[in-house]
Backbone and ligand atoms as CSV (ligand in chain L), in Angstrom:
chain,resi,resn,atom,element,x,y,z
A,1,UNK,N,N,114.599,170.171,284.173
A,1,UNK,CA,C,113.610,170.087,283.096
A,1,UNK,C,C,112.228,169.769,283.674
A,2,UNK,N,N,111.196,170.277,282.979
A,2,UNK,CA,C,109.625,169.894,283.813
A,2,UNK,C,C,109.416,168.734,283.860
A,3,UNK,N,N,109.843,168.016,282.514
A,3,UNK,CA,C,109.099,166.414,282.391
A,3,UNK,C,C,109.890,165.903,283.544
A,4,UNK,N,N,111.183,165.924,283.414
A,4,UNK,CA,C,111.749,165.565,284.721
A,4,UNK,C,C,110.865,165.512,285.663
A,5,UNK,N,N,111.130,167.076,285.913
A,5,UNK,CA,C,110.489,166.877,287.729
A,5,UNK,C,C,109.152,166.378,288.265
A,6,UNK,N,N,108.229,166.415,286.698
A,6,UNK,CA,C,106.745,165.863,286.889
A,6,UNK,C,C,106.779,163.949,286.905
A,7,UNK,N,N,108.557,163.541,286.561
A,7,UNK,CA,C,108.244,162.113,286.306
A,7,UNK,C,C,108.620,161.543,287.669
A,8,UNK,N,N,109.828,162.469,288.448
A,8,UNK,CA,C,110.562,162.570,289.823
A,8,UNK,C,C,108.763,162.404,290.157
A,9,UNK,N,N,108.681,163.125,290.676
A,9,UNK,CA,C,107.550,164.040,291.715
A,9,UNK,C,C,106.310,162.583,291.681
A,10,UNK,N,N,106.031,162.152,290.728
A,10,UNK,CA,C,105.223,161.066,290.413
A,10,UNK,C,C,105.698,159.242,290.804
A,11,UNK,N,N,107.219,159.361,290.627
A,11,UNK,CA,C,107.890,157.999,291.024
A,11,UNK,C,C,107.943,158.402,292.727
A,12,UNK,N,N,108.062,159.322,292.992
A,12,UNK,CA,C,108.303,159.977,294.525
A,12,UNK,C,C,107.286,159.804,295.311
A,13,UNK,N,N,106.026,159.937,294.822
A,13,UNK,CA,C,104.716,159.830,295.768
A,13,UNK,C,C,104.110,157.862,295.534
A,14,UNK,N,N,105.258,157.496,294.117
A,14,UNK,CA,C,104.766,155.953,293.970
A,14,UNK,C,C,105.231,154.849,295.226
A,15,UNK,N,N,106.376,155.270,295.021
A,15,UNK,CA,C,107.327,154.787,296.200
A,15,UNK,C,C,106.888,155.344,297.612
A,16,UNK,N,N,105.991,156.247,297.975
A,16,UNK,CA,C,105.987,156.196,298.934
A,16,UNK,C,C,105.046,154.909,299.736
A,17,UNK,N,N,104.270,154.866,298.973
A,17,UNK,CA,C,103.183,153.282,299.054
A,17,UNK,C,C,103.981,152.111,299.896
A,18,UNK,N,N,105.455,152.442,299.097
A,18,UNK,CA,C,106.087,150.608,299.378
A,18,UNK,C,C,106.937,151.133,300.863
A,19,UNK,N,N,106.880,152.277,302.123
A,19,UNK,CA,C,107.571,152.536,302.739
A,19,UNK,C,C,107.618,150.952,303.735
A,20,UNK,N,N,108.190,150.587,304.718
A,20,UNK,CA,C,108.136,150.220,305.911
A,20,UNK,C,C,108.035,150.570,306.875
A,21,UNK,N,N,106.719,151.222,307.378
A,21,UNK,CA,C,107.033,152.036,308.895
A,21,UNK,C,C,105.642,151.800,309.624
A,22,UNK,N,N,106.399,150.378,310.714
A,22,UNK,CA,C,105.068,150.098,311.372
A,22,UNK,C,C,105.701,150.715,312.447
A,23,UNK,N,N,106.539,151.745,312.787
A,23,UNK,CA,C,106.484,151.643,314.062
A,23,UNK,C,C,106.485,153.807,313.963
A,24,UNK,N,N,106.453,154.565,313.374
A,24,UNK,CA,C,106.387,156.230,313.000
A,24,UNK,C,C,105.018,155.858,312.418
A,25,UNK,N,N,104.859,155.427,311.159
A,25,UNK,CA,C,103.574,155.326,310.561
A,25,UNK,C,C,103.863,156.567,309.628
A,26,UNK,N,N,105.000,156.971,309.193
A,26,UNK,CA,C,104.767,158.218,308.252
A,26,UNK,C,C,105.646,157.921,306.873
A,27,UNK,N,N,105.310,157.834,305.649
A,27,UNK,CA,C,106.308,157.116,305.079
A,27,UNK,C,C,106.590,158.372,304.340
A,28,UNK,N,N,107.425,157.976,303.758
A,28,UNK,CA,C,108.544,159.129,303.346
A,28,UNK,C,C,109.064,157.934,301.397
A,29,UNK,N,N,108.339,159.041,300.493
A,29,UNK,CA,C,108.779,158.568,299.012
A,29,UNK,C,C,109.984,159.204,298.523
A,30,UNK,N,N,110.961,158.514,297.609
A,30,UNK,CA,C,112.082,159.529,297.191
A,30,UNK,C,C,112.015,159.105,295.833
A,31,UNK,N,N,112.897,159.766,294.871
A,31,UNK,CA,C,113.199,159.583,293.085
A,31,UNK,C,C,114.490,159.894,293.433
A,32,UNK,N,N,115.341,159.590,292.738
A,32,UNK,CA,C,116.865,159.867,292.354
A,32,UNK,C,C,116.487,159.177,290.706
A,33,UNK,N,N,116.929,161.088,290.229
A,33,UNK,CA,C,117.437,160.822,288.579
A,33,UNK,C,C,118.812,160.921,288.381
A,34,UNK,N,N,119.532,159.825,288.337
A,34,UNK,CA,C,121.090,159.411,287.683
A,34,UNK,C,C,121.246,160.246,286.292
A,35,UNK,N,N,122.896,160.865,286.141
A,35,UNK,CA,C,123.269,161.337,284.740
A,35,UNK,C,C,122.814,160.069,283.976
A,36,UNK,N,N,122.906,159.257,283.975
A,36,UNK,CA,C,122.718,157.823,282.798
A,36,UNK,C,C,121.115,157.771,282.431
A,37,UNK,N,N,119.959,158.382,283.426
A,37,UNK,CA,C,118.956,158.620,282.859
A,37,UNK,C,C,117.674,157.830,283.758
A,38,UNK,N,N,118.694,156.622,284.167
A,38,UNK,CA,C,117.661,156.310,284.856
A,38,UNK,C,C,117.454,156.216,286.448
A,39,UNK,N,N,116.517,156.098,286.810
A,39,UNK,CA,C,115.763,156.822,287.857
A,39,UNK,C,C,115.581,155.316,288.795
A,40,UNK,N,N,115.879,155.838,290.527
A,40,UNK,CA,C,115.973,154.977,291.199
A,40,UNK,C,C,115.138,155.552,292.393
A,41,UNK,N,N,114.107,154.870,292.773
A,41,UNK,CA,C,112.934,154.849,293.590
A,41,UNK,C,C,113.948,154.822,295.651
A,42,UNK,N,N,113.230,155.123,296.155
A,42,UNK,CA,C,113.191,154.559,297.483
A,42,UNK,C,C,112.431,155.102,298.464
A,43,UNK,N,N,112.392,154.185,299.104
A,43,UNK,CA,C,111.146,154.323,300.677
A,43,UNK,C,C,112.108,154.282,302.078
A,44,UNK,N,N,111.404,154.991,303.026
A,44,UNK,CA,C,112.084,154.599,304.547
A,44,UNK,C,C,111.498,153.270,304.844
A,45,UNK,N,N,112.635,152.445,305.313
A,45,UNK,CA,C,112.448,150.999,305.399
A,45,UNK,C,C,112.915,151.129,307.309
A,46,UNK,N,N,111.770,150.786,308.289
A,46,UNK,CA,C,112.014,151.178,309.995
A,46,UNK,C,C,112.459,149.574,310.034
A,47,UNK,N,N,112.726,149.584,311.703
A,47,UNK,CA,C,113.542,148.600,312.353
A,47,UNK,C,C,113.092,148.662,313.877
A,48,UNK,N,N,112.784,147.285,314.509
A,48,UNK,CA,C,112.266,147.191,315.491
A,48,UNK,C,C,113.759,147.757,316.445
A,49,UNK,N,N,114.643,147.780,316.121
A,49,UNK,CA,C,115.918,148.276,317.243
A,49,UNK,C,C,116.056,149.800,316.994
A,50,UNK,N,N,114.655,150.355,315.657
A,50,UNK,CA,C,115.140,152.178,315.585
A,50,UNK,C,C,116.275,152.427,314.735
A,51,UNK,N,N,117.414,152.003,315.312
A,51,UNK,CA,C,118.781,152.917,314.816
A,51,UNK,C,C,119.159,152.885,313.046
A,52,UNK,N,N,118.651,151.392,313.196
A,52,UNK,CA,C,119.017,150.599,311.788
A,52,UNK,C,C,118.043,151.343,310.741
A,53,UNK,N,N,116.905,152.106,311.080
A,53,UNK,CA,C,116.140,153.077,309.934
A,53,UNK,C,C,116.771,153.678,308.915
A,54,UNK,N,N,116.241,153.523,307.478
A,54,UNK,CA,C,117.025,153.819,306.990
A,54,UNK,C,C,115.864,154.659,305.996
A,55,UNK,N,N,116.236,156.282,305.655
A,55,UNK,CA,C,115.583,157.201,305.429
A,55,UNK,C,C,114.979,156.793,303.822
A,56,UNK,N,N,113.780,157.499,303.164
A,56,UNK,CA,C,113.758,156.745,301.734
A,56,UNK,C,C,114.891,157.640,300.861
A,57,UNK,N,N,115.628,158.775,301.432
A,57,UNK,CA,C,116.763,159.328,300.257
A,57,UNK,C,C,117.714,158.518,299.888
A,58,UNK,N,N,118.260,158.030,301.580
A,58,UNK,CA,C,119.096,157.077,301.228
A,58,UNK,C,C,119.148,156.004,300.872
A,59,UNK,N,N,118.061,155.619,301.164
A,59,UNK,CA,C,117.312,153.926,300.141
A,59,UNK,C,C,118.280,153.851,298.394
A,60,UNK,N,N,117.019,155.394,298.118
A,60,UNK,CA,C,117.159,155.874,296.256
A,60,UNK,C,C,118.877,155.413,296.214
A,61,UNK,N,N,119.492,156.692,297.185
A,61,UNK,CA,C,121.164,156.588,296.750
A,61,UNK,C,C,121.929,155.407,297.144
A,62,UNK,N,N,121.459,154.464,298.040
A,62,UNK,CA,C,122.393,152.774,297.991
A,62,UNK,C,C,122.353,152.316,296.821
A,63,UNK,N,N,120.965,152.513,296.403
A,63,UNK,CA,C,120.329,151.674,295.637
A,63,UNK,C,C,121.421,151.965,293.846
A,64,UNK,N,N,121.067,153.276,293.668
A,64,UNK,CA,C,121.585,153.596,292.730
A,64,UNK,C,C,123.279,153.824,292.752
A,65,UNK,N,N,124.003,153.691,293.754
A,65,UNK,CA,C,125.243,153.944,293.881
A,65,UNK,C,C,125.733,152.499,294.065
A,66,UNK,N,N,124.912,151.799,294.583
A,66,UNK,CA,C,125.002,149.784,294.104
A,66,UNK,C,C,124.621,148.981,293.257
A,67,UNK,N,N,124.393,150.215,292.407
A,67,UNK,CA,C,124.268,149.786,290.625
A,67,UNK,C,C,125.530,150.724,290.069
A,68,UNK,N,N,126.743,150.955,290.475
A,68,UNK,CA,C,127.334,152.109,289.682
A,68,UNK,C,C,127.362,153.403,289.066
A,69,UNK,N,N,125.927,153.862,289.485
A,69,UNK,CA,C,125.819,154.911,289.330
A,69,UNK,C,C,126.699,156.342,290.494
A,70,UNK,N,N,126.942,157.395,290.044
A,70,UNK,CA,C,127.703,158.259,290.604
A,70,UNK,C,C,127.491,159.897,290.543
A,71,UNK,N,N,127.016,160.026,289.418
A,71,UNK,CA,C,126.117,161.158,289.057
A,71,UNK,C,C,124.958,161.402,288.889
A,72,UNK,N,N,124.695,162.637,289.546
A,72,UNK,CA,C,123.150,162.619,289.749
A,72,UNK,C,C,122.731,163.921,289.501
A,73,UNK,N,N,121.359,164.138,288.835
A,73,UNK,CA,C,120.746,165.064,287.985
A,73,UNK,C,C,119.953,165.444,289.094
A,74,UNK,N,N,119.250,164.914,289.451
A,74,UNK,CA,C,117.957,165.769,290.600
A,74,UNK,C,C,117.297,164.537,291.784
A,75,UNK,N,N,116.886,164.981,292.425
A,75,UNK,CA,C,115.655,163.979,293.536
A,75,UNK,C,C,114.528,164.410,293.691
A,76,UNK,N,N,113.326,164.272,293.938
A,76,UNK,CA,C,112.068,164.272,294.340
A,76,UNK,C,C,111.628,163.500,295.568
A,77,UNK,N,N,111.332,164.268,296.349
A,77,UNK,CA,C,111.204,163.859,297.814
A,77,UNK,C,C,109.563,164.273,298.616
A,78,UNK,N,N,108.934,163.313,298.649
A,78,UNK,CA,C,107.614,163.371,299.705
A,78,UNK,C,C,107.522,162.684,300.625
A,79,UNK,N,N,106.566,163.397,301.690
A,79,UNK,CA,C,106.224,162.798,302.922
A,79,UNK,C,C,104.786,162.573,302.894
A,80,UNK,N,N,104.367,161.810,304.347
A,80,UNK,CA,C,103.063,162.050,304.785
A,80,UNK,C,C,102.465,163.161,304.866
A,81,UNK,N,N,102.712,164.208,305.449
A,81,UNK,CA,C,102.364,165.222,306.144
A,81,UNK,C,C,101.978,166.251,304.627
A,82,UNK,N,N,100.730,166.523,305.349
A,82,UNK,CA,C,100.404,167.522,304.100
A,82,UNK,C,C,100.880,168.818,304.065
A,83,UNK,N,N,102.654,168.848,303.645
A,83,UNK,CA,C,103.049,170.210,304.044
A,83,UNK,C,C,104.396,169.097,303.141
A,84,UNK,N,N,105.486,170.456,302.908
A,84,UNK,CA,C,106.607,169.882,302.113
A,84,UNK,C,C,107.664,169.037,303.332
A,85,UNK,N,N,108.179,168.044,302.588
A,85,UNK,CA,C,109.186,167.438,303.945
A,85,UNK,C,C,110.861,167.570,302.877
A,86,UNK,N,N,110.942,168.288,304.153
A,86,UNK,CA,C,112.291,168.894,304.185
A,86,UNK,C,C,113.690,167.609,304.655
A,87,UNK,N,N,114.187,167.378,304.170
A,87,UNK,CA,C,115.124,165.691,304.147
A,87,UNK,C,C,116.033,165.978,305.315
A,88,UNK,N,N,116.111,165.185,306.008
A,88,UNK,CA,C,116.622,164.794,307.607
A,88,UNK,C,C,118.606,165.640,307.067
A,89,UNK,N,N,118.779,165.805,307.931
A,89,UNK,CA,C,120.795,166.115,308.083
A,89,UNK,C,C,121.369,165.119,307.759
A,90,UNK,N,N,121.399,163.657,308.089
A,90,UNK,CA,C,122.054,162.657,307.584
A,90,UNK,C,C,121.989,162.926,305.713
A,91,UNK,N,N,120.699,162.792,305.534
A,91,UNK,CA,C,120.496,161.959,303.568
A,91,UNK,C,C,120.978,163.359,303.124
A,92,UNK,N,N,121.162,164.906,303.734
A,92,UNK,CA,C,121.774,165.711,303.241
A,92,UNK,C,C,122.904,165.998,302.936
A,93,UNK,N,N,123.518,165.266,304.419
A,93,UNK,CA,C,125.139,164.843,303.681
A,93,UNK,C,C,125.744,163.707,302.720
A,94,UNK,N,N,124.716,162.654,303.018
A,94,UNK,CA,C,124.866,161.230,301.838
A,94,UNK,C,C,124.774,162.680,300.006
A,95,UNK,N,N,123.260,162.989,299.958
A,95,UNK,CA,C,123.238,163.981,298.974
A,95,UNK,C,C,124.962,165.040,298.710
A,96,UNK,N,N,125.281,165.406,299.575
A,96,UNK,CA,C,126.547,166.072,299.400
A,96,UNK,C,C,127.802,165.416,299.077
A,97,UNK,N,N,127.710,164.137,299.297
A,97,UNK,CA,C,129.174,163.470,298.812
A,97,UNK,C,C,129.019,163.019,297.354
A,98,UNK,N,N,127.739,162.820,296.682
A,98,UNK,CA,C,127.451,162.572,295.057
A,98,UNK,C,C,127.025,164.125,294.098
A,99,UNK,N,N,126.438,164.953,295.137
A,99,UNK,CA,C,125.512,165.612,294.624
A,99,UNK,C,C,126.325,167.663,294.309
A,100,UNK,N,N,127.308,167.539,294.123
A,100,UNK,CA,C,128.073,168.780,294.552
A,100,UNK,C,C,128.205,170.078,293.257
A,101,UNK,N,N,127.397,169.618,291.972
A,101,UNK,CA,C,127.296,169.952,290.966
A,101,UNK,C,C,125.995,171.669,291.378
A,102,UNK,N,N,126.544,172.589,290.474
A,102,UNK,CA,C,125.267,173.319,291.269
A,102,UNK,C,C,124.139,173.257,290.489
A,103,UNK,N,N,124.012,172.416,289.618
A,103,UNK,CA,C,123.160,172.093,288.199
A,103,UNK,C,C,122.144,170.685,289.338
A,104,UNK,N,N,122.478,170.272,290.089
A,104,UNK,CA,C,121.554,169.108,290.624
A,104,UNK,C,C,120.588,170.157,291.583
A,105,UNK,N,N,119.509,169.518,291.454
A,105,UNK,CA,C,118.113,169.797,291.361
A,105,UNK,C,C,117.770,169.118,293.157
A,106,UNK,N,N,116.785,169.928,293.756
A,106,UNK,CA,C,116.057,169.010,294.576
A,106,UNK,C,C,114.708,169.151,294.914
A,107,UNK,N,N,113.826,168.709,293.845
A,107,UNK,CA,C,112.003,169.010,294.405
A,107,UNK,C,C,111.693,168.526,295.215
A,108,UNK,N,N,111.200,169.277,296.221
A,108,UNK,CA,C,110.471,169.009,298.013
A,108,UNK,C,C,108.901,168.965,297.143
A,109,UNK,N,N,108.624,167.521,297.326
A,109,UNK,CA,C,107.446,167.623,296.399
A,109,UNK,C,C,105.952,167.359,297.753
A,110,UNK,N,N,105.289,168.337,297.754
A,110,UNK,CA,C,103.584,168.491,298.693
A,110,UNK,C,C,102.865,167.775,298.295
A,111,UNK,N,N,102.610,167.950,296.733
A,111,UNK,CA,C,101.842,167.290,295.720
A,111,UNK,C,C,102.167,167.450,294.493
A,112,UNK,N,N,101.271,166.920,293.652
A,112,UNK,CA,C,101.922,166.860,291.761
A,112,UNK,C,C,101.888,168.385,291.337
A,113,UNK,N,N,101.148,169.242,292.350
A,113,UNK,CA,C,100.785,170.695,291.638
A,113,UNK,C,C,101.920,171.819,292.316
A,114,UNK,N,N,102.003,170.956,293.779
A,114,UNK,CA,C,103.119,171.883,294.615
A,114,UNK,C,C,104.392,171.541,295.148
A,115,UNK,N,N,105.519,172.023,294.220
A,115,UNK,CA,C,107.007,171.356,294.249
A,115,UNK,C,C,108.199,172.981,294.685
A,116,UNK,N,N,108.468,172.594,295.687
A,116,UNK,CA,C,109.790,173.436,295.593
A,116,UNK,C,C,111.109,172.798,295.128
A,117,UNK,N,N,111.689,174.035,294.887
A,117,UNK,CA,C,112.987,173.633,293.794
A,117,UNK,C,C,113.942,174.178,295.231
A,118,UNK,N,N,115.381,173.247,294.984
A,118,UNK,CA,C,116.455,173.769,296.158
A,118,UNK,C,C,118.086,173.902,295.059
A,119,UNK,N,N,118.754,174.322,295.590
A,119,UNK,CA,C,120.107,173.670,295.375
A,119,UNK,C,C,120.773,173.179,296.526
A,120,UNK,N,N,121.688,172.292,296.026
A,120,UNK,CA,C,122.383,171.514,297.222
A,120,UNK,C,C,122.910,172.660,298.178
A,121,UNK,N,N,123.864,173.713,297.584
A,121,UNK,CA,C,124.117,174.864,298.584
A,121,UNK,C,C,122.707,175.534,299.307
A,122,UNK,N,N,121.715,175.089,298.818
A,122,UNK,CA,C,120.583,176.020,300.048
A,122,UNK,C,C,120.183,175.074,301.063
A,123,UNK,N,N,120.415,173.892,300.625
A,123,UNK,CA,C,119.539,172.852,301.364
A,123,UNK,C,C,120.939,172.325,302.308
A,124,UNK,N,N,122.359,172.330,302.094
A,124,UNK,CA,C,123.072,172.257,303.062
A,124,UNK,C,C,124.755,173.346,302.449
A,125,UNK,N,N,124.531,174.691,303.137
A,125,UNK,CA,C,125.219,175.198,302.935
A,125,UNK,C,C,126.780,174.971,303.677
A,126,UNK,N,N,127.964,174.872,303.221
A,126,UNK,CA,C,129.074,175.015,303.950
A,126,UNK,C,C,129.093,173.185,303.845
A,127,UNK,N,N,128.944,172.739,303.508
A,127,UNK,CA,C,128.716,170.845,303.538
A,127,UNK,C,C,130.383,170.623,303.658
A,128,UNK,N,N,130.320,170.321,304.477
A,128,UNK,CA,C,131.893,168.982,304.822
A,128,UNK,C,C,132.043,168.121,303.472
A,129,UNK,N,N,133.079,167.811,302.772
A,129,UNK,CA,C,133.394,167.302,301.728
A,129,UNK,C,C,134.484,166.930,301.415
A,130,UNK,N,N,135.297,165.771,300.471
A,130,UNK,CA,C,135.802,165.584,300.822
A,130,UNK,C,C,137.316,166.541,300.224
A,131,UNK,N,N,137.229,168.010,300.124
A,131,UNK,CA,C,138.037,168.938,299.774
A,131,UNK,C,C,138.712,169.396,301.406
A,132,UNK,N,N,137.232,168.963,302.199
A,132,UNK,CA,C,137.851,169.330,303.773
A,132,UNK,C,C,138.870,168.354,303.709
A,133,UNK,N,N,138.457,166.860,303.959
A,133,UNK,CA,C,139.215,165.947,304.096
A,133,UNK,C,C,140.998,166.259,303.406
A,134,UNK,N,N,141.026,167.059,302.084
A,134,UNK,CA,C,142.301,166.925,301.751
A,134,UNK,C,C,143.238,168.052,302.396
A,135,UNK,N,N,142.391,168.698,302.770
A,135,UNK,CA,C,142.681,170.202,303.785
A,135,UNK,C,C,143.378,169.875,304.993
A,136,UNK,N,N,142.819,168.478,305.515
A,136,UNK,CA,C,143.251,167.955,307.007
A,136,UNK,C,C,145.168,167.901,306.998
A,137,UNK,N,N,145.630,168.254,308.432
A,137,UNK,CA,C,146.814,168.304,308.490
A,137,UNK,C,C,146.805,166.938,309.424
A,138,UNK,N,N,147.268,165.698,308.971
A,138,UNK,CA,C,147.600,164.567,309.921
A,138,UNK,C,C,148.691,164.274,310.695
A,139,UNK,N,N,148.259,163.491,311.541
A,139,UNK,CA,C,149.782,163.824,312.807
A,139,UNK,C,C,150.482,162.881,311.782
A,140,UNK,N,N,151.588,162.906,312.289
A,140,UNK,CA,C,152.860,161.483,311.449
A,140,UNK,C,C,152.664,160.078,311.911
L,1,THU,N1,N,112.434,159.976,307.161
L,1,THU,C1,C,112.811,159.857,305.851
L,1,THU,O1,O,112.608,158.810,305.220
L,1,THU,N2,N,113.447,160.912,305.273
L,1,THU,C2,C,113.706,162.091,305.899
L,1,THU,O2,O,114.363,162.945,305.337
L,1,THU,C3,C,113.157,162.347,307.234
L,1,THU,C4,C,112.670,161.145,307.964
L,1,THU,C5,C,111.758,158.823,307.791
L,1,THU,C6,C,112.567,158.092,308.827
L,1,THU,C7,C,111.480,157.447,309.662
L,1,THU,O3,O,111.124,156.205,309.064
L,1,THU,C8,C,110.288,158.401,309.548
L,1,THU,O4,O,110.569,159.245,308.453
L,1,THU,C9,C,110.063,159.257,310.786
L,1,THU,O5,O,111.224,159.911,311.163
């Protein structure tokens, strides 16, 4: 829906303000809109040891998946860089274990005027899931 993606796209560039990154300097805003309606913010929060970084997609989805939420309608995702930012391989597979509906949405948002639209199959086609997992043949 537009209002949607204009309210995504707007919580997405809000949140990017609150990132943590003294040590890249590039912050990265996200939106996650939950089926229940409401909408969960996140920022990349860095770490003087690196590893412990934690991207702002996956911020949105702790955040909202440690409130009970499980279904999810769309995300809105910005960067620094004045060009669209395309979400790291990790938060694409976090996105693939909630997000498997082909009705969920993903605006790569530039600015409020310039948003691309994805589906989860374009943005990670063939995604490991856990249908592989039931596929697996285990030793005894
Ligand atoms: N980053 C994100 O927050 N999301 C992405 O999808 C790509 C990368 C962050 C991690 C790190 O804080 C900074 O951008 C530079 O990699």
């Amino acid at each position: 829906m537009e209002t949607d993606k204009m309210e995504l796209a707007k919580t997405a560039i809000a949140a990017k303000e609150r990132a943590y990154v003294p040590y890249s300097h590039f912050r990265v805003g996200a939106a996650l809109l939950a089926a229940s309606g409401k909408i969960y913010s996140g920022c990349n929060i860095e770490n003087a040891a690196f590893t412990p970084t934690n991207c702002a997609e996956r911020t949105a989805f702790f955040k909202a998946v440690s409130e009970g939420e499980k279904e999810f309608t769309a995300i809105a995702i910005t960067g620094d860089a004045d060009d669209y930012l395309y979400p790291c391989g990790v938060c694409r597979q976090v996105m693939a274990e909630f997000c498997s509906s082909k009705d969920f949405k993903i605006y790569l948002v530039k600015n409020e005027k310039e948003i691309r639209e994805f589906t989860m199959d374009e943005i990670l086609p063939g995604a490991f899931t856990v249908t592989d997992l039931e596929k697996g043949q285990r030793p005894e």
